[in-house]
FIBA-879398 format. One record per residue (C-alpha): x, y, z; residue number from 1. Coordinates in steps of 0.1 Angstrom, whole numbers, plus 2048, in hexadecimal, padded with zeros to 3 digits. Layout:
BEGIN
 east north  up mise
    X     Y   Z  NUM
...
//
This chain:
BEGIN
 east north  up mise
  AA9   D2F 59F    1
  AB8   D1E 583    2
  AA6   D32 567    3
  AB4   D53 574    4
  ADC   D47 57A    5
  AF9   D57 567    6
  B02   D37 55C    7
  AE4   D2E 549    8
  ADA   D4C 539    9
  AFB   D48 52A   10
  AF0   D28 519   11
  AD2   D3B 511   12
  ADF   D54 4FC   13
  AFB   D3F 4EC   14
  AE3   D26 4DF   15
  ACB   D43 4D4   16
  AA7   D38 4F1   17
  A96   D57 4FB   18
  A8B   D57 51D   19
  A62   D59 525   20
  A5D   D7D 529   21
  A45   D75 542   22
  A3D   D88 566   23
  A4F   D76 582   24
  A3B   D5C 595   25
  A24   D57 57B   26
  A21   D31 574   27
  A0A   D32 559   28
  A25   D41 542   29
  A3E   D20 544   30
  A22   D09 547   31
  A1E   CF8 524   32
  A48   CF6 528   33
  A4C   CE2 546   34
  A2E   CC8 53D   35
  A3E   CC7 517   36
  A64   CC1 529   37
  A57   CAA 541   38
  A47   C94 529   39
  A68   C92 515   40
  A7E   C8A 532   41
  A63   C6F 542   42
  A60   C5F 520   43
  A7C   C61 50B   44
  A97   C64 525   45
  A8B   C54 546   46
  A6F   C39 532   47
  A8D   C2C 518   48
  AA7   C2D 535   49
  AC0   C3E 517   50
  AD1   C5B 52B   51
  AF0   C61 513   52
  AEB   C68 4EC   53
  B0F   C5D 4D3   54
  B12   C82 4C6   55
  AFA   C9A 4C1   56
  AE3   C93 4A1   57
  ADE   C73 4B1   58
  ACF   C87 4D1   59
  ABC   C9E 4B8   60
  AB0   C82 4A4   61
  AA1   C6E 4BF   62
  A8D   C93 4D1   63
  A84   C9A 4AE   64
  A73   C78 4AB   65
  A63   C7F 4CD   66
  A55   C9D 4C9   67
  A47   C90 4A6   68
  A3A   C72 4B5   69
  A2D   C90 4D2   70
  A1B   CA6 4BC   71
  A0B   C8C 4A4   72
  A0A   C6C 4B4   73
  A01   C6A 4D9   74
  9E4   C6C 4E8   75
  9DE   C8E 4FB   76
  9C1   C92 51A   77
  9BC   CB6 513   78
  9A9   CA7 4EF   79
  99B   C8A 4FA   80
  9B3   C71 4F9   81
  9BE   C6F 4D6   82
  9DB   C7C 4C4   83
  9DC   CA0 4B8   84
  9D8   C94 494   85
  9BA   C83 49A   86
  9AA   C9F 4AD   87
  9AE   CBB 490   88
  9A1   CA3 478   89
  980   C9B 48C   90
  982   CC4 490   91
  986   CCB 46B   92
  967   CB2 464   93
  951   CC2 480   94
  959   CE4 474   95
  950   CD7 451   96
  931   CC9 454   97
  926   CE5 46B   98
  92B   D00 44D   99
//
């Protein structure tokens, strides 16, 4: 398994990830992970065709933009269909008017 080699636990700690301290076999533990990673390789890297970055602030830059775009822009199934920032504001007005 990839996740348990030498190699990449050395890449682990030198870039300072913690591994999930869950039990082994559990999927539920990793599963927000994979769907977040999948997302970022079908769409930024797969959808834009863009597999090489110049240096690395240009890489950063464009999965910082991503992950913005991720968290505030796109639309989600788990809420409906709408972006995240729409969903807390409708949540914010329900739990207003509800007080």
């Amino acid at each position: 398994m990839q996740c348990t080699s030498a190699e990449f636990a050395k890449l682990r700690a030198a870039n300072g990830i913690r591994r999930s301290s869950g039990r082994m076999g559990m999927c539920l533990d990793s599963a927000l992970a994979e769907a977040l990673n999948a997302a970022l390789k079908r769409e930024l890297l797969h959808g834009t065709g863009k597999r090489r970055w110049r240096d690395e602030f240009e890489a950063r830059t464009d999965i910082f933009r991503w992950i913005a775009r991720y968290n505030h822009h796109r639309r989600h199934s788990a809420i409906g269909n709408v972006p995240p920032g729409v969903y807390e504001d409708r949540l914010a007005r329900m739990t207003a008017l509800a007080a």
